[in-house]
LUMTI-811320 format. One record per residue (C-alpha): y, x, z. Coordinates in steps of 0.25 Angstrom, whole numbers, plus 5000, padded with zeros to 4 digits. Layout:
<nodes>
YXZ
...
</nodes>
This chain:
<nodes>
496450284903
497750374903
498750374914
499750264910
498550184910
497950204922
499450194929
499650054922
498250004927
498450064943
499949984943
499149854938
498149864947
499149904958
500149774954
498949694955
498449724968
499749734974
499949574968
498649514972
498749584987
497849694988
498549804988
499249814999
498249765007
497749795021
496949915015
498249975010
498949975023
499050055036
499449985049
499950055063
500050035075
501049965082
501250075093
501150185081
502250095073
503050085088
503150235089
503450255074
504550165077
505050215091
504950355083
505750335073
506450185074
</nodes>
């Protein structure tokens, strides 16, 4: 398989995943505290 192939078959199965809900699922994610998100705030508005 050459590169153009394997770019073609990483954007179908990207396209899919992002379609059918699995990516961006929980495991993609990062979450923060509300206090950490109230300081980034009152830090920098």
């Amino acid at each position: 398989m050459n590169f153009g192939e394997v770019m073609i078959e990483t954007f179908k199965t990207y396209k899919e995943e992002v379609l059918s809900g699995v990516f961006l699922g929980e495991k993609h994610s990062y979450k923060m505290s509300e206090e950490v998100l109230e300081a980034i705030v009152k830090e920098f508005g």
